[in-house]
LUMLO-997834 format. One record per atom (N, C-alpha, C): x negated, y, z. Coordinates in steps of 0.001 Angstrom, whole numbers, plus 500000, padded with zeros to 6 digits. Layout:
% residues N
XYZ
...
END
This chain:
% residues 215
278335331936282414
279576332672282604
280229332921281246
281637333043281243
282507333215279601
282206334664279524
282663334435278435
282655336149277681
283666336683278528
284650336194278782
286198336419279328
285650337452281067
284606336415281622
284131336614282967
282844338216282876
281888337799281772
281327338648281364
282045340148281658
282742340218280557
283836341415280830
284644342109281494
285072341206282687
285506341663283845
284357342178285017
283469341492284598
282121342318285316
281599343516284637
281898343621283567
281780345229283291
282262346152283598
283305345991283402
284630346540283940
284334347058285420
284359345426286431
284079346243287425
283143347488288086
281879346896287165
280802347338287186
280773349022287152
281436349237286001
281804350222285349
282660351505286568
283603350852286991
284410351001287700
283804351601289474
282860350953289429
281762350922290592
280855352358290739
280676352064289325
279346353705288907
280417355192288822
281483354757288643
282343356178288089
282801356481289548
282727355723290543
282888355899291880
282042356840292721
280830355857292584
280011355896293720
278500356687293029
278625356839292055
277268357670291461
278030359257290831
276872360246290449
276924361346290680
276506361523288897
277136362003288351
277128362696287135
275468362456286585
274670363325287052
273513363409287183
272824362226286433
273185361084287847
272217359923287681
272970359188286852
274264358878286734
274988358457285426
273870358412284080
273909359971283584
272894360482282746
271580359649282362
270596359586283708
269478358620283445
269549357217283145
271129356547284154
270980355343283880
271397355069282578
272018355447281871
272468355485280569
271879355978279254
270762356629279626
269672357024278857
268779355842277444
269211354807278675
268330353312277624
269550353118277092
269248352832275498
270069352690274051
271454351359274477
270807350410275218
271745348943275506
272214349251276517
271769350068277567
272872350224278398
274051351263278183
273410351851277121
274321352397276763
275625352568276090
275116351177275148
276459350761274190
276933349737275248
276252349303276230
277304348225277283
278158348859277854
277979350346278109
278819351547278629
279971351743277917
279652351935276586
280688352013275722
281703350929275507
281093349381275589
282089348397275437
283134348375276954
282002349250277902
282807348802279251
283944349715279071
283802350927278887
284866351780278859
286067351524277795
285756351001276524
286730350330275757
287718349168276557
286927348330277233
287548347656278108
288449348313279176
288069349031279669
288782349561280559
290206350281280370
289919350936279157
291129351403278358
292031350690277844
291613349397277717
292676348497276794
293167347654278026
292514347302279071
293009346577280389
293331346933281758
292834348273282305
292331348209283428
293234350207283504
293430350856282540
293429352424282436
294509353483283357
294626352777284157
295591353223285492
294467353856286501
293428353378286347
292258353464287591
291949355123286542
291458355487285505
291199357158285196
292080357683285870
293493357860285939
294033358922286741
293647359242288298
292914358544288754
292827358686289938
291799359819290821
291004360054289512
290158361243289857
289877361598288584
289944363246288655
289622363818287495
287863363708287058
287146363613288286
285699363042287354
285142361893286894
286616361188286671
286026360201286194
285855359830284809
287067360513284155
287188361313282563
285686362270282313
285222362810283176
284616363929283201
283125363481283141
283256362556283896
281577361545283994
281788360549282272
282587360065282096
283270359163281099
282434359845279855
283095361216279435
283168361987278501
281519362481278055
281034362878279311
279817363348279657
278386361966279137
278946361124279603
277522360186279452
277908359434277549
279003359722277313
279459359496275899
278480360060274986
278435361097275125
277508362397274635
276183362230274254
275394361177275241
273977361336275536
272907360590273906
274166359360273362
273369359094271740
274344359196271197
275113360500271127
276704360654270241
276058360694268764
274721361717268439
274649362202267436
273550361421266986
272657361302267465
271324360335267409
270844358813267585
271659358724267118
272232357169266864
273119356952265508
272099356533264090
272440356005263113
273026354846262746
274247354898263712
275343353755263766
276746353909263920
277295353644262498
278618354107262231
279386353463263461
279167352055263659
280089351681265005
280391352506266329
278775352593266238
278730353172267232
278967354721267835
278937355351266405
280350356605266097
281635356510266665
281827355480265568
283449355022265593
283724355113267005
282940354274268030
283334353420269303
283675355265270308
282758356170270210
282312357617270876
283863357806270756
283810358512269338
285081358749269026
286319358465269245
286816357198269171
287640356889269882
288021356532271288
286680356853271765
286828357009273478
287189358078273778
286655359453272484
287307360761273279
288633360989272952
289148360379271832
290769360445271591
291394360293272513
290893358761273210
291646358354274461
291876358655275197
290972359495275924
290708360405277240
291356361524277123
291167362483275657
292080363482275531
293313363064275386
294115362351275327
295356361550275526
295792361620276891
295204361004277443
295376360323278951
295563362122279474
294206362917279301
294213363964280247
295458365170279360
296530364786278264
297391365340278120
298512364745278721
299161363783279389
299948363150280239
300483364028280617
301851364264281296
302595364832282349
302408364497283381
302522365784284214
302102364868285692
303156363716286383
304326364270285930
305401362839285929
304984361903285530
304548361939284487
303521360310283805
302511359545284708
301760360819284987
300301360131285347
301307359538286901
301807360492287494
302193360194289043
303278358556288912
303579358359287543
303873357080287791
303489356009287047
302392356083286456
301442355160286219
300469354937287622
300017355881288263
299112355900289448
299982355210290186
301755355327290607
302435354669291750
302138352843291256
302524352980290047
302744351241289759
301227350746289397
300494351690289773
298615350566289828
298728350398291085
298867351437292160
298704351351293244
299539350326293896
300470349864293722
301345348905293865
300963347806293352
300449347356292023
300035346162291453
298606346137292380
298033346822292749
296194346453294138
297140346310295347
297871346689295792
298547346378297226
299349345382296951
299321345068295827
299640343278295772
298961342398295811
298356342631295094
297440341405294916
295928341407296162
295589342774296910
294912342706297825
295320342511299432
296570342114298822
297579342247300546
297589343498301513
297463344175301148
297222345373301986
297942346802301877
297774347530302064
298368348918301914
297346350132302540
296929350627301171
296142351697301720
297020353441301898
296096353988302638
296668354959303296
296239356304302943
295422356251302289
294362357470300987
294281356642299537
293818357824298935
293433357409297168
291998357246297719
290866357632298658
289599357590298901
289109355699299372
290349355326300584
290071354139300775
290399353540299556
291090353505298893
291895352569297425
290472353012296928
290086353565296358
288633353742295460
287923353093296086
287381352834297300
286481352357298038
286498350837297789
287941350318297532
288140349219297438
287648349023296379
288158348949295289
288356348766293816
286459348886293371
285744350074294423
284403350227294002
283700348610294648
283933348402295507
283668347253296101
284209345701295426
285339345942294955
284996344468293664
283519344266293181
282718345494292438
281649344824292107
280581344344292852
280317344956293839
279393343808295036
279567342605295302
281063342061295799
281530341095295798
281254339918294739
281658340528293274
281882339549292108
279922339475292170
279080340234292335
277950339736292223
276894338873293148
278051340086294343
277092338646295192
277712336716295030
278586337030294586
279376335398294083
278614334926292886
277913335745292422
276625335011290769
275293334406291905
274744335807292582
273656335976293139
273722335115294034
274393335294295017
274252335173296507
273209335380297358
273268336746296863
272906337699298004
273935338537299213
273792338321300194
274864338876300892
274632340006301435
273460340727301681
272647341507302560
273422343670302336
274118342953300451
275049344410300692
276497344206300812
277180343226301448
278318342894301497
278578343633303777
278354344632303758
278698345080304931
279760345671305285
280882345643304393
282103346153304904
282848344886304784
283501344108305802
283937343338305888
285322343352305593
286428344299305770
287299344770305153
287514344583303889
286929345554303265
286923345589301581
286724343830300926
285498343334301819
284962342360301243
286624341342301182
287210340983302320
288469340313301932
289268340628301387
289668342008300657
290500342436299818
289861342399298464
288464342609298239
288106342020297386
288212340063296845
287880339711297760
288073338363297268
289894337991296984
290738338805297807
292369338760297294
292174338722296231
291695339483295768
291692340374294346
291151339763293362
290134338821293720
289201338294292659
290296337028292566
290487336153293215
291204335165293268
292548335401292852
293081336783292759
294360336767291927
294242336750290832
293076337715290183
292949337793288688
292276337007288072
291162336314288206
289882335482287661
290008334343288848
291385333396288679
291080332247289602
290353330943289064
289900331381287501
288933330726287445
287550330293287510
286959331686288328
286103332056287873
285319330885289513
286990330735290184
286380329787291415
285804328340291000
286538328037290320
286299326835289668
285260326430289751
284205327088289955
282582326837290104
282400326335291242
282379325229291942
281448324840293013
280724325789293735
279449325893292776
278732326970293828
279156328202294132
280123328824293141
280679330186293752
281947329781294905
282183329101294348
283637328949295567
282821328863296459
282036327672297100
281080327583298212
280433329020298867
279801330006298164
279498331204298052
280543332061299231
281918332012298201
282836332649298881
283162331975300103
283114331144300419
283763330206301944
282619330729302938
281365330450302386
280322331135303044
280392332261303653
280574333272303029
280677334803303374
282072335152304522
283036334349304019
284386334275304867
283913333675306007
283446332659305733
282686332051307490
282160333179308430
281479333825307683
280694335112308273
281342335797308564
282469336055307837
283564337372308413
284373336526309946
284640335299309361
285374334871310896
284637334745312145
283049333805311305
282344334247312855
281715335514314055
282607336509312764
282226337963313562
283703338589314341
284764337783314163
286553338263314275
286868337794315526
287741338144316262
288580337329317674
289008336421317225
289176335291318515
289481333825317883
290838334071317748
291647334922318402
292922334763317794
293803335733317350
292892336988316383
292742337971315709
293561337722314234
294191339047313758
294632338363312817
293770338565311333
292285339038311330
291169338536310460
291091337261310339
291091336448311035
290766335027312181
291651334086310893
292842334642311103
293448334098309883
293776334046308578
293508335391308291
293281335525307046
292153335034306282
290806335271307138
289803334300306724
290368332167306575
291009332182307062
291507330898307015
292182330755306044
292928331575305715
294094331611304795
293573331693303148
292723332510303406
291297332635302164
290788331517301565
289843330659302883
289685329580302495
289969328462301944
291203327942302821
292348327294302197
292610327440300884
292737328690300028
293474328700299085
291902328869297773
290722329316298416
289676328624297575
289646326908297141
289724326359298113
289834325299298066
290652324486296919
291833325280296977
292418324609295883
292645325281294861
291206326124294681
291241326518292955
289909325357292795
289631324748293535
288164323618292711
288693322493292209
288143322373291052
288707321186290217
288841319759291185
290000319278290844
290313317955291150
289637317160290470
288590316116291881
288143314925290980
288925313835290609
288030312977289241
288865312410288771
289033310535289761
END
């Protein structure tokens, strides 16, 4: 996988834990020294690409800030100073915003995912749900494991999503295959003339022609 791909799996990754885990366990998992500075590169990432998704809940600054902390001082590494530090600038930035600001940075993310996932959500809880669910997806497409891919929903707005931003990442044979796979599964569970039915079709189709043309 590129560095390019690498990074967007942090990201998501990242994106996943500030969701769906609890302050607490944040704490432990972040406890080991490398996952910890992978934490730090993820959140740099996130800030420089992705930083529409912090406004969306205030603990996510709050978890952010918190697991920053854990080798702020005990860790004889100027970078790795540097890197702390300027994560909390950022955050104290962001959490000085106007709420006019934040409320329209949050409208035009929410608008750029209901584009590119075709959909329109109806809570900030389902939209998180989504966005937490990119990272299952992007891994079960390394792995292929499917066994936690049980929301079938998410799972096709995830693959919108993956295929809008990283349409190269289809390019792979075996992941594209991967993904057609799993879509099979979603259609062979849909009405035959449902409109899942087609979107799974519509999915496929357009995997298809992200795989390289032979020569």
């Amino acid at each position: 996988m590129s560095e390019e791909l690498m990074d967007f799996n942090n990201m998501l990754m990242l994106k996943n834990h500030l969701c769906s885990i609890s302050e607490s366990d944040l704490l432990k998992i972040y406890q080991d020294v490398g996952a910890y500075v992978s934490f730090l590169d993820a959140v740099a990432l996130l800030g420089k690409n992705d930083s529409g998704f912090l406004l969306f809940s205030d603990s996510f600054i709050s978890k952010i800030l918190t697991v920053a902390q854990i080798h702020r001082f005990d860790l004889n590494d100027s970078d790795i100073k540097d890197a702390v530090n300027s994560i909390i600038d950022y955050l104290n930035q962001i959490k000085s915003y106007s709420q006019e600001l934040k409320n329209s940075i949050k409208n035009g993310y929410l608008a750029y995912h209901e584009d590119l996932r075709e959909c329109t959500f109806h809570s900030t809880e389902a939209f998180l749900q989504s966005l937490s669910y990119d990272a299952y997806v992007f891994r079960y497409l390394i792995e292929g494991r499917q066994d936690e891919l049980t929301d079938e929903t998410n799972l096709i707005l995830s693959i919108h999503y993956l295929m809008a931003t990283v349409p190269e990442f289809f390019q792979d044979p075996e992941i594209n295959q991967r993904a057609r796979d799993v879509l099979d599964r979603v259609g062979n569970n849909s009405p035959t003339f449902g409109a899942r039915k087609k979107h799974v079709k519509k999915e496929k189709e357009g995997l298809l022609k992200l795989l390289p043309k032979e020569e």
